[in-house]
C-alpha positions, 0 to 999 in steps of 0.5 A: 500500500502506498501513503502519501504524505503532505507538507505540514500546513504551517506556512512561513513565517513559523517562528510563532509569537512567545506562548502560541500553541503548535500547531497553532489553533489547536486546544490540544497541541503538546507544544508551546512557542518559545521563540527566544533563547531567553524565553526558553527557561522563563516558564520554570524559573517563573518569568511574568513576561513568558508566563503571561503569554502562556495562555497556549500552553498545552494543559490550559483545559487542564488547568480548568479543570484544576481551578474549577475543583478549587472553586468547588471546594471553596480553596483558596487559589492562594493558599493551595493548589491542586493536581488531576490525575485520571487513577486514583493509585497516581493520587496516592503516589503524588501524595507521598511523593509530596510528603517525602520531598518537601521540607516540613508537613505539609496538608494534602489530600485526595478529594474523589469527582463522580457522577451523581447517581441522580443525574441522568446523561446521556451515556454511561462511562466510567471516565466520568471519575477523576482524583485530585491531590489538594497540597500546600501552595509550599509544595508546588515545586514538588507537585510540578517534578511529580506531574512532569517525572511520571507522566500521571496527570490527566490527559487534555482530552480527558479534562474537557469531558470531566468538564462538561459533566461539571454540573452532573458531579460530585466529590467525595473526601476526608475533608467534609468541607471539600464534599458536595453531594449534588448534580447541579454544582458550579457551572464552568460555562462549558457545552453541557453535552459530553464529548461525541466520540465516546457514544461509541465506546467500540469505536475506543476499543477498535481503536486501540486494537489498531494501535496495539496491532500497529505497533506489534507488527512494525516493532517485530525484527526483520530476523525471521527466527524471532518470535514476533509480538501480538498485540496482547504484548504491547501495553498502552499508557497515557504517554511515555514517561507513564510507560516508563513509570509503570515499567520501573514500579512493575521491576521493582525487587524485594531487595536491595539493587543497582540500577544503570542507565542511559537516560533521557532528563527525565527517566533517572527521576522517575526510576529513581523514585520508583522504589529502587534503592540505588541507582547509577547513571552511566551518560554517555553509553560508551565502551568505558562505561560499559567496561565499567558496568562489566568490572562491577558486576564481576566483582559482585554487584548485581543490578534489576533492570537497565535503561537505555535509548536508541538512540540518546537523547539529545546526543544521539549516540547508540549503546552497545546493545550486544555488549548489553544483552551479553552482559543481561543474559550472564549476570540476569538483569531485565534491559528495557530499550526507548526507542522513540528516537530511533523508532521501530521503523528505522531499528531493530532492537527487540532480538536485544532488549525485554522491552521496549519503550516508545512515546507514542505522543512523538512521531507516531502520532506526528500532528503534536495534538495527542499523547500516549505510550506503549511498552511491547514486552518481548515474547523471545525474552527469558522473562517476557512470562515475569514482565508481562504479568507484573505489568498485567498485575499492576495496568491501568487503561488510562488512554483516553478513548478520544485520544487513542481515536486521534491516535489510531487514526494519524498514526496510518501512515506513520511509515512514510512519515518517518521515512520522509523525515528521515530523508530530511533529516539526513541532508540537512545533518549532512548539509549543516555538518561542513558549516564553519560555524558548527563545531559538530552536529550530533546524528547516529550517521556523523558520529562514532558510534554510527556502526552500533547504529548501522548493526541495529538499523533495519534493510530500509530504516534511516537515521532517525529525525532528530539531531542536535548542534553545538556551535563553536562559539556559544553566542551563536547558538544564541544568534541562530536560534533566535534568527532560526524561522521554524517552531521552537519549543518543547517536544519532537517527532511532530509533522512540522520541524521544531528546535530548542536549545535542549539543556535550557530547557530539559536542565535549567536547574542543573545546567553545569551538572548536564555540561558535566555528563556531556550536554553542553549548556548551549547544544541544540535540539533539532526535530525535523519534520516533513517540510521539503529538504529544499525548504529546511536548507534555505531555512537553516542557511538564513539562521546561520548568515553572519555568523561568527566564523572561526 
């Protein structure tokens, strides 16, 4: 079959206004623009003039939902704050998460929304339940690290729907004074009728078995001696930090371990706070590391589980996955891979690793307007009957039914869209690599460890979309990234090309720490999207006129 796939609909100019959602238009959109070097960090460390523009961002439906829980219980906005999630197991953990991290007690607690048994609707479902965590306004540096670590918070689409059941709902707490027993609460001015996708609660089930026998059939290796995936091994999650999440806590042993990793900003955080005890970080993925991983597990330590990406983010570089699997099958840890990088288009890992791990929020969904995730536990592996029932044990079908719909649906030709942004992505490395103003440009062809990344590519894959650039002179990374005409913010793998300098985002907090592990300060990121490769070059070749040369 033969897809066809059009130019993303973001005509020039696309360097979007400060807060702007990308796609632009669109209330659902994971993006946000931050179109200056200087706008990047201004969310996170509480810039008025970034956040007064941020009215675009993403969670706004969210943020809603959040004020109207806050109205309903008559809390004051400025005295507390409160969290969302769609399972009340991820309220539970963000209550205890926020009672280990912050310094003194703090209050927190759980008020439960449901539907009136008095109110009639038009339909029956049980997403009308939702979970929020009220805290101390003290605790919302916590209460951010833990919505942004686990990926457990409630989905966009899943906080409108709650919204226009407002005036059908109830809420239940601890706390009798956050209680209301009443199908008429307070109105939020939203369209009273739920949601249209959900009259059909097939068409959800229908689509996620198309996403579930999507992934299993392109994620199956290319060596036919390897039992492919069903659909009943691929495991959906709201997004790919909740995969991540659930994988860790699904690991987690009764004693003590070690656990190694190659990680994405995010990952070492949420394994860490899974419940494992001792954890350690090898950043570059290189042979030393390994050399080093090998030494101590020869001298007795043993490990549970290791993280690794194909390839990192954002420096691109691919581990050793043999060396890997070797050293998992004699010393018995678990090897979970995220591929999202690399996708299961370009590489084949699964003869490799016990899971693999993928945001489906990226290129495979590609249009920046819907989130989720998916873990496919390798049938060949010697623990696929432990880690599927673990993961089993402890799942939770949190992918909301609009939002698998989206899914499904623009993730048919994810084929050909990762092939075209490939292709474009190579050329514009190739193309941006003999610029004298780049000192490198980091992309599994042009470095080191392409040969790793060729063993692992498949007979027509091609070296992903995303490439990051260091500049030999910091303040032009400044120069190119505030010229540069393309979208700037947060995320990857969408239709249109999207930068960010990556460690002002991603380590704002802990920039010299990041340099220190091998992400320079001024690096930056570069999604490359569907956009003619004529059109990226010239793009590209603008940002870079006038540029200091060496």
């Amino acid at each position: 079959m033969t897809v066809s796939v059009s130019t993303p609909a973001i005509s020039p100019p696309r360097m979007l206004p400060l807060g702007t959602s990308q796609p632009p238009g669109d209330k659902y959109a994971i993006s946000l623009s931050l179109p200056t070097w200087d706008s990047v960090p201004g969310r996170p460390r509480g810039y008025n003039w970034v956040l007064e523009k941020l009215q675009a961002n993403y969670p706004s439906i969210v943020q809603q939902l959040t004020s109207a829980v806050l109205e309903r219980c008559a809390i004051p906005a400025e005295r507390m704050h409160c969290l969302v999630f769609s399972s009340k197991h991820a309220a539970r953990r963000c209550i205890v998460y926020l009672q280990k991290h912050h310094s003194s007690d703090i209050q927190t607690d759980v008020v439960s929304f449901y539907i009136s048994h008095e109110a009639t609707i038009p339909i029956s479902t049980n997403w009308d339940r939702f979970y929020a965590v009220i805290y101390d306004v003290d605790a919302k540096v916590e209460a951010s690290e833990f919505w942004s670590i686990f990926g457990d918070g409630i989905s966009s689409r899943h906080a409108e729907f709650c919204l226009q059941l407002w005036l059908y709902t109830c809420s239940e707490s601890r706390n009798k004074s956050w209680q209301f027993y009443t199908s008429t609460g307070i109105g939020t001015g939203t369209d009273r009728t739920p949601i249209r996708m959900l009259e059909s609660l097939d068409a959800e089930q229908a689509a996620k078995t198309e996403i579930r026998d999507r992934i299993a059939n392109l994620i199956a290796s290319d060596n036919p001696e390897f039992t492919p995936p069903s659909a009943t091994d691929v495991f959906l999650y709201t997004n790919g930090m909740s995969a991540i999440s659930a994988m860790a806590r699904a690991l987690v042993p009764e004693k003590k371990t070690l656990r190694k990793q190659w990680p994405y900003a995010e990952t070492p955080k949420c394994v860490s706070n899974s419940g494992y005890e001792r954890f350690k970080i090898y950043s570059q993925g290189t042979t030393d590391e390994l050399d080093q991983l090998e030494a101590s597990l020869a001298l007795g330590s043993r490990i549970r589980v290791l993280f690794c990406e194909v390839p990192s983010n954002p420096l691109l570089r691919t581990p050793d996955l043999h060396r890997i699997r070797s050293l998992a099958d004699q010393y018995d840890f678990i090897v979970v891979c995220d591929e999202t990088l690399g996708t299961f288009v370009n590489v084949d890992i699964l003869p490799y690793v016990d899971v693999a791990i993928t945001s489906l929020t990226k290129v495979f969904n590609g249009s920046g307007n819907a989130m989720g995730g998916s873990a496919v536990v390798n049938p060949q592996s010697r623990y696929y009957s432990e880690v599927h029932a673990k993961l089993t044990d402890i799942y939770e079908d949190l992918l909301f039914p609009t939002e698998a719909l989206v899914l499904a649906e623009n993730s048919r030709d994810f084929q050909a869209r990762v092939h075209k942004s490939s292709a474009n992505a190579l050329a514009l490395a190739t193309f941006l690599s003999s610029h004298p103003s780049i000192e490198s440009v980091l992309y599994p062809s042009l470095i080191p460890t392409r040969k790793l990344y060729d063993h692992y590519r498949r007979k027509n894959g091609g070296y992903g979309y995303v490439m990051s650039l260091l500049f030999r002179e910091p303040n032009d990374a400044i120069r190119f990234y505030d010229t540069l005409d393309m979208c700037k913010g947060p995320s990857i793998g969408t239709n249109f090309s999207l930068a960010i300098p990556y460690a002002q985002l991603a380590h704002v907090f802990d920039l010299d720490w990041a340099e220190s592990q091998g992400i320079p300060k001024h690096i930056v990121r570069l999604s490359v999207g569907l956009e003619s490769e004529d059109d990226l070059v010239e793009c590209v070749s603008r940002a870079l006129e006038g540029l200091v040369s060496p």
